[in-house]
N, C-alpha and C positions, 0 to 999 in steps of 0.2 A: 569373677567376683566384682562387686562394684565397688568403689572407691568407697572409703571411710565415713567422706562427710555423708555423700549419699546414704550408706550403710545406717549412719546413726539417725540421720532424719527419717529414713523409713521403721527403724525400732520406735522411734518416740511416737511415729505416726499409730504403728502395732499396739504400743502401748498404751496410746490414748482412745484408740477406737474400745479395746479388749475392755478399758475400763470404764468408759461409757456406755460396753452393751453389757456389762455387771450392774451399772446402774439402772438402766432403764427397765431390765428384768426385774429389778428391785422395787423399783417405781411400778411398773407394771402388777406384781404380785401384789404388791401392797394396796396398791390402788380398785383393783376384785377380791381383796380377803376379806371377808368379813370378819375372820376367826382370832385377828391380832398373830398370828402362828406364820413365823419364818417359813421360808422353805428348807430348812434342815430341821425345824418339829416335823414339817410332813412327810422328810427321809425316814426321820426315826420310826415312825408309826407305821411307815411303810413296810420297812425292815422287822420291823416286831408281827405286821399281820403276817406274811411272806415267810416268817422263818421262824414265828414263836419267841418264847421269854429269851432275855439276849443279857450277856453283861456288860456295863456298861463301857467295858475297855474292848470288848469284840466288838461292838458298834460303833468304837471310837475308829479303831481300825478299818473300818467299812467304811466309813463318812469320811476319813482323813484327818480327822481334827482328834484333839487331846480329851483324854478320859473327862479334867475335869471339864470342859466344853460340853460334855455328854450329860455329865452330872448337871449344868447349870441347865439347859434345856430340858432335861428328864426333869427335875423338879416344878418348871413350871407347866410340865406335861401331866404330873402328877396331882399338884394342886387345880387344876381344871379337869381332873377325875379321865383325862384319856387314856390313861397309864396307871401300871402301880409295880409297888416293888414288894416282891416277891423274896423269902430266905430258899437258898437249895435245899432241895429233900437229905443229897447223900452231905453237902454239907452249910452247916447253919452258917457258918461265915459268907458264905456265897450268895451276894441280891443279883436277883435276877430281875430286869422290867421287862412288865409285859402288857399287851394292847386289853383297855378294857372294850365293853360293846360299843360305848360312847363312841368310842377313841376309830373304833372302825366305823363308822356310822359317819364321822368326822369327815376319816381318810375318804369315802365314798366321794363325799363331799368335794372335798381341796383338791379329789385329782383329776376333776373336771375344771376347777379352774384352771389348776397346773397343765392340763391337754390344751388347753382353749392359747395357754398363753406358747407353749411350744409352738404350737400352728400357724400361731403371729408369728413368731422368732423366725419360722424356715418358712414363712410365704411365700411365693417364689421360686423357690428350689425348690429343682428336679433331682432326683437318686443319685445322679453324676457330681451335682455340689455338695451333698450331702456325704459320698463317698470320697469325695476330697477332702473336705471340713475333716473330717474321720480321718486319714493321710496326715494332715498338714496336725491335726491335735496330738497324733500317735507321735508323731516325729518331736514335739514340743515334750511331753511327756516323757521322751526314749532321753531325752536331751537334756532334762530336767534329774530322771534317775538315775544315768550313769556316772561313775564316778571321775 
């Protein structure tokens, strides 16, 4: 293992790179969206064409983030007509949202920018780095949810 101070300057280096390639994906998207619409509206819509009406704490659960997180993005999914919210059949308490034509017509759309901007991200890399990044995430991930 390598000594501490080393240790901590290669985390803060980890850390500064991880949150500069969140930024520039961010910069990036934003800068080819024409649509105003994050990349977690185009998870949702994604998840809604893919699997049908969803509620909004099952999507919260897929995406990782909090019901109301879902609710604040569902809403401005809904007022721009990509979306809507549906009551259950078996029960009326139960809203369901779900992908309008728009909304898929949209998704068409964003996930060709979304392809375009992946291809920049892994330019470069061959299967081998690819299959490491995938190693090196799992292990962060294994590390993050054990207790």
């Amino acid at each position: 293992m390598v000594n501490e101070a080393v240790s901590q300057e290669l985390i803060r280096q980890l850390d500064d790179r991880f949150r500069l390639v969140r930024k520039l994906i961010n910069s990036e998207w934003n800068r080819d969206n024409e649509h105003g619409l994050g990349l977690t509206h185009v998870r949702i819509l994604s998840l809604l064409s893919s699997e049908g009406p969803q509620k909004a704490s099952v999507l919260a659960d897929r995406l990782q983030i909090t019901s109301g997180a879902v609710t604040g993005l569902a809403d401005r999914l809904v007022e721009l007509g990509y979306i809507s919210r549906e009551r259950g059949e078996q029960d009326r308490r139960v809203v369901l949202l779900d992908i309008e034509a728009n909304g898929k017509q949209l998704l068409e759309q964003v996930s060709k920018t979304k392809q375009k901007l992946m291809y920049k991200l892994y330019e470069g890399m061959d299967g081998t780095d690819m299959e490491q990044m995938l190693r090196y995430f799992d292990r962060m991930i294994a590390n993050l949810q054990s207790e």
